[in-house]
C-alpha positions in Angstrom: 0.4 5.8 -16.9 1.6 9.5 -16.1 -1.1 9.6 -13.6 1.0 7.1 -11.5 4.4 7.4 -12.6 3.6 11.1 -10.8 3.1 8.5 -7.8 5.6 6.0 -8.0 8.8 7.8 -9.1 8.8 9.8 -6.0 7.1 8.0 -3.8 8.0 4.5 -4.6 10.0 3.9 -1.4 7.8 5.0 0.9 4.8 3.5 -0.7 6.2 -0.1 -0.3 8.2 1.1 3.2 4.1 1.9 4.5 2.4 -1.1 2.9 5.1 -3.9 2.8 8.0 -2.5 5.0 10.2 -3.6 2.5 12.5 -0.4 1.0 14.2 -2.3 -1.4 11.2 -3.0 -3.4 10.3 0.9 -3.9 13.7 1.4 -4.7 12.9 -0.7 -7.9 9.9 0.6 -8.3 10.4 4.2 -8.3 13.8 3.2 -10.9 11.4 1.2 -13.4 8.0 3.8 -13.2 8.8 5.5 -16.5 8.1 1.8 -17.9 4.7 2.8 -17.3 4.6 4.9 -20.7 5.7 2.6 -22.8 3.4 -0.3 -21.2 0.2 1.7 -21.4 0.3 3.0 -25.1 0.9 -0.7 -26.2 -1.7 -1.8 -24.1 -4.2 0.6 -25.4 -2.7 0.4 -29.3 -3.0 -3.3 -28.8 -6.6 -3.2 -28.0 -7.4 -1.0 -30.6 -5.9 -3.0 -33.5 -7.7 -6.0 -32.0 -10.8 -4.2 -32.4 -10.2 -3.7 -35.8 -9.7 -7.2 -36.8 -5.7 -6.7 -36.9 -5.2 -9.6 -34.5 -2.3 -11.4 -36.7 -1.1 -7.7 -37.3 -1.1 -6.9 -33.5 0.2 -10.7 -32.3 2.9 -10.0 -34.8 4.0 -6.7 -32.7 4.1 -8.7 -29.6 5.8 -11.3 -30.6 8.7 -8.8 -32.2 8.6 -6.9 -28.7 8.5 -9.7 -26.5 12.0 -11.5 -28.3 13.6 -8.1 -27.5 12.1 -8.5 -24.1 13.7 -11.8 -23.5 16.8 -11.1 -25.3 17.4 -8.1 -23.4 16.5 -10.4 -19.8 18.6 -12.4 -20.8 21.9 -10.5 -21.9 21.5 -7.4 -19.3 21.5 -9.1 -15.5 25.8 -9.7 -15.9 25.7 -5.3 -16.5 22.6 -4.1 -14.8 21.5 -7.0 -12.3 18.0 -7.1 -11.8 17.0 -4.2 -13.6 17.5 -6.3 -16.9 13.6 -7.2 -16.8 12.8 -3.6 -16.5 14.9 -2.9 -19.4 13.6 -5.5 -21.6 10.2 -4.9 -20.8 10.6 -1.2 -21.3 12.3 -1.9 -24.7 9.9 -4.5 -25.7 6.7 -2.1 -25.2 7.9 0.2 -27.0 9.0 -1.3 -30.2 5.5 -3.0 -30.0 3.7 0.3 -29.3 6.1 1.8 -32.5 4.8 -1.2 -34.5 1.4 -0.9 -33.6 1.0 3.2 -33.8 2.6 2.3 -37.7 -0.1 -0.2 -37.9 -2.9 2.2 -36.5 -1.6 5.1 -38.8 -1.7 3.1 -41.9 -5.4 1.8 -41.5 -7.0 4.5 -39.4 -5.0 7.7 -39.5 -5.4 8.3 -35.5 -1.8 9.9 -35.4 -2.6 12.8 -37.1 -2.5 14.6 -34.5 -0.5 13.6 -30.9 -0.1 16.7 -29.3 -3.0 16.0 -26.3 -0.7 12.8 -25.8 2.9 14.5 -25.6 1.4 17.4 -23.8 -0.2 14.7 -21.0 3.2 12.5 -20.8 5.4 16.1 -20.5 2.9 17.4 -17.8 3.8 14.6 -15.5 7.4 15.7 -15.2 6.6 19.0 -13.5 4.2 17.1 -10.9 6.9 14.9 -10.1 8.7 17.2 -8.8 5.9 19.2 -7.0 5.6 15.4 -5.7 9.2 15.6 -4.6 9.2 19.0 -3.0 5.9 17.9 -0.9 7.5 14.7 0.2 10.2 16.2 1.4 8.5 18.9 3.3 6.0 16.7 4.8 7.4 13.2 5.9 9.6 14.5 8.6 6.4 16.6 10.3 3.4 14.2 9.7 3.0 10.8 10.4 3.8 8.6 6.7 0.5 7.8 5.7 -0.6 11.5 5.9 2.3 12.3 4.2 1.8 9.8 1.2 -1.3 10.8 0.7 -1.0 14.6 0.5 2.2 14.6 -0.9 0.8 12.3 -4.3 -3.0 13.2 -3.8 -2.1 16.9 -4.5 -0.4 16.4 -7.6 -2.2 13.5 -8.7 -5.5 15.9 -9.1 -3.8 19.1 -10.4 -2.9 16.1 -13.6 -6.5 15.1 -13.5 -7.6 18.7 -14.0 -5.0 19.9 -16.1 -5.6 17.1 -18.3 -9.6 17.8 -18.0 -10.6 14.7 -16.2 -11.4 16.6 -13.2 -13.0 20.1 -13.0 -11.9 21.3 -10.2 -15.0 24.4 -10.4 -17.7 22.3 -10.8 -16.8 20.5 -8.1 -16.1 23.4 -5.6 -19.7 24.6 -6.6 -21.4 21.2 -6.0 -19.4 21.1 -2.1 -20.5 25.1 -1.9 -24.0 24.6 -2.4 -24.1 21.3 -0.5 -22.3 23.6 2.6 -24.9 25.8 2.0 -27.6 23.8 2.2 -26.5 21.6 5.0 -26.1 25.5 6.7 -29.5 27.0 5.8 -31.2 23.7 7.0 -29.1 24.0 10.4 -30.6 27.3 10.6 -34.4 26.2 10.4 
């Protein structure tokens, strides 16, 4: 979820301006990307509890978070228009997620230790803003797609390899010694 809320919060307009040239949606988009936290962790939790035969336990969860979902829909569009949904659903993931972490914690004891996932989610807020800097010094000097791409690619694998996903060494080394050979052979 950080990886593309690192995406989506800065990028969101331009993203749908390239690919649907419609700004309005990236507007929304970019507004309702920290939803993305909440969503993932209940979708993972959810799984998990599923896994360990907690079904009724984890259906109960959903059902809790999805009548705050639709009772949220419902009351919010008179206040906040269309953002209502985002608000529910953002609400609604993350009482379920609360509900099922409890759940998790109780049978399992996998909460003993969240550091690795508040150190991931708090990460992401520094990359946004490298995002923002980059988008604003590149879309005015390079064509969009260019700029998109550099301007979330960049960030996008600093969080991969910050978060140890990508090693960034190994995979200078494997390009250096492919260079090299491709050189050496050139040579012959």
């Amino acid at each position: 979820a950080a990886l593309f809320t690192i995406l989506y919060i800065p990028l969101g307009k331009e993203i749908t301006s390239f690919v649907f040239k419609d700004e309005f949606s990236g507007v929304y988009l970019s507004n309702v990307a920290l939803m993305l936290y909440p969503l993932g962790l209940n979708q993972i939790s959810t799984s998990i509890l599923n896994s360990m035969g907690l079904e009724k336990k984890s259906f109960f969860n959903y059902a809790v978070g999805a009548a705050i979902l639709m009772i949220l829909t419902l009351a919010l569009p008179k206040y906040v228009g269309i953002y209502a949904v985002a608000i529910g659903g953002a609400a609604g993931s993350v009482v379920t997620s609360f509900l099922n972490l409890n759940a998790l914690n109780k049978n399992a004891r996998i909460l003993d230790n969240p550091k690795k996932t508040a150190l991931a989610i708090l990460l992401s807020f520094p990359l946004i803003a490298l995002t923002c800097l980059l988008k604003n010094l590149l879309f005015f000097k390079i064509p969009p797609f260019f700029a998109i791409a550099i301007s979330g690619g960049i960030p996008m694998i600093l969080y991969l390899a910050a978060c140890g996903i990508f090693d960034v060494t190994r995979f200078y080394k494997t390009t250096r010694k492919k260079s090299l050979k491709k050189r050496d052979k050139s040579k012959k």
